[in-house]
C-alpha positions in Angstrom: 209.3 -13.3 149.2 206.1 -13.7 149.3 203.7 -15.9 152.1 200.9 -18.3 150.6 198.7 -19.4 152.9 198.6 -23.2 153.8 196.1 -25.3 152.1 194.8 -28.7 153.5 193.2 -31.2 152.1 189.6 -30.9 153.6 187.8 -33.2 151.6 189.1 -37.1 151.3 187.7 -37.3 147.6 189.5 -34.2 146.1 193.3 -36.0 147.6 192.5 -38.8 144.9 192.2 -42.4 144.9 195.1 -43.3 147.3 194.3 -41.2 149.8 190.6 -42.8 149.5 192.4 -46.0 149.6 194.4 -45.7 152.7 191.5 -43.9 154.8 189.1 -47.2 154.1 192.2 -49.3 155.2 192.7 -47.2 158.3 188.5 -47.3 158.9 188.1 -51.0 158.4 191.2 -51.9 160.6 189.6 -49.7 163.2 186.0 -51.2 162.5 187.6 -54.8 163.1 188.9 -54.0 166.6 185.7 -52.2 167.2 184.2 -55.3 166.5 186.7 -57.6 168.6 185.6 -55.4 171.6 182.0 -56.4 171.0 183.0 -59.9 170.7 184.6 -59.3 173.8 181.3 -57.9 176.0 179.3 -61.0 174.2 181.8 -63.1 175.9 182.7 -64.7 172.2 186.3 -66.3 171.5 187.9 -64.3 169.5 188.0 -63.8 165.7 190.7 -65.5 163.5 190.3 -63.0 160.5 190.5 -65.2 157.3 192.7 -63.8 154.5 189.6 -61.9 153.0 188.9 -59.7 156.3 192.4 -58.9 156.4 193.2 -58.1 152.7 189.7 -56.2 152.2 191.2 -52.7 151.5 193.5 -53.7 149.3 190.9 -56.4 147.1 189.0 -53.8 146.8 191.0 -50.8 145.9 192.0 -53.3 143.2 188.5 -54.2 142.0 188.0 -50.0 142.1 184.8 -48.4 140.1 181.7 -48.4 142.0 182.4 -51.5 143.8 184.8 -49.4 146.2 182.8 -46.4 146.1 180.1 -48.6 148.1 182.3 -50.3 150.2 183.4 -47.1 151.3 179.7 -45.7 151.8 179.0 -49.1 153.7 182.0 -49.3 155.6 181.2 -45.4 157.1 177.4 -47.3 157.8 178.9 -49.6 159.8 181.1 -47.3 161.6 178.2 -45.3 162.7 176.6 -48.2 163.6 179.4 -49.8 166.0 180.5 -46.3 167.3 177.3 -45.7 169.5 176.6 -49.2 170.0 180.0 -50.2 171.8 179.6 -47.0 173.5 176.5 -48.2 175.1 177.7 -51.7 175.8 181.0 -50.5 177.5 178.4 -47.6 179.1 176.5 -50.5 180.8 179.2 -53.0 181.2 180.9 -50.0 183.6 178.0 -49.8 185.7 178.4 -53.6 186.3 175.4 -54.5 184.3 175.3 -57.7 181.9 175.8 -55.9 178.2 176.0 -59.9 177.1 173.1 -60.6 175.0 173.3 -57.1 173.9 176.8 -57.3 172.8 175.8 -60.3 171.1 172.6 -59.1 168.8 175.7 -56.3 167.9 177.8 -58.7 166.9 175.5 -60.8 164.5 174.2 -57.3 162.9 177.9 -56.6 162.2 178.7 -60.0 161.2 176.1 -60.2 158.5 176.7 -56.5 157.5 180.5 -57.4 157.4 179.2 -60.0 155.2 177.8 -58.4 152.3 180.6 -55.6 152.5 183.1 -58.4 151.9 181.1 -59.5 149.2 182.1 -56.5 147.0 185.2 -58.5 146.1 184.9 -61.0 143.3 185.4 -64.3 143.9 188.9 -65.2 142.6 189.5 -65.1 139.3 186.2 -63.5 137.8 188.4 -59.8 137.3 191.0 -62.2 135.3 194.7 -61.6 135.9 196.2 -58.6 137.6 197.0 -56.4 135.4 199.6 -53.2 135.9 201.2 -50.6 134.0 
């Protein structure tokens, strides 16, 4: 009998498409609650997502090619630019400061950046029909 050693998957790329796939799902899903916490702090109602917000992943793994390659670049962007930003707002909001207006400028960044990431997808019908094997 003999023992091989585990391997594990270090990089995301070299797992393959799927595994690409569900790790932007699981990032954007995260980056939408990030951002429902700054929405929060600005003291904004919160977000109905519209069926574009919620279906992103999966409209773009379907469009594929470049256009996910950079939504996943951009999507990583605006994780590292919500990570230290709702640190700081939650940061000041515990020492029982107003984070409000800075909450809100974090918002509108992420809502416009959100914006041109969502913009990857085609509009409907410009890929012509589904098509699998």
């Amino acid at each position: 009998m003999s023992a091989q050693p585990n391997t594990f998957v270090v990089d995301p790329a070299a797992a393959g498409p799927r595994s690409n796939a569900q790790s932007l799902s699981v990032q954007w899903t995260a980056l939408q609650d990030a951002a429902a916490a700054v929405a929060a702090l600005a003291g904004l109602a919160p977000e109905r997502p519209s069926p574009q917000v919620r279906n992103f992943p999966a409209l773009i793994k379907d469009v594929g090619g470049w256009r996910f390659d950079l939504a996943s670049d951009l999507i990583g962007d605006l994780t590292a630019m919500m990570r230290p930003g709702l640190t700081a707002l939650l940061a000041v909001n515990a020492r029982g400061q107003d984070a409000t207006a800075a909450a809100v400028t974090l918002w509108r960044e992420f809502h416009h950046a959100r914006n041109s990431v969502l913009a990857l997808v085609p509009a409907g019908g410009e890929l012509g029909p589904r098509r699998s094997a």
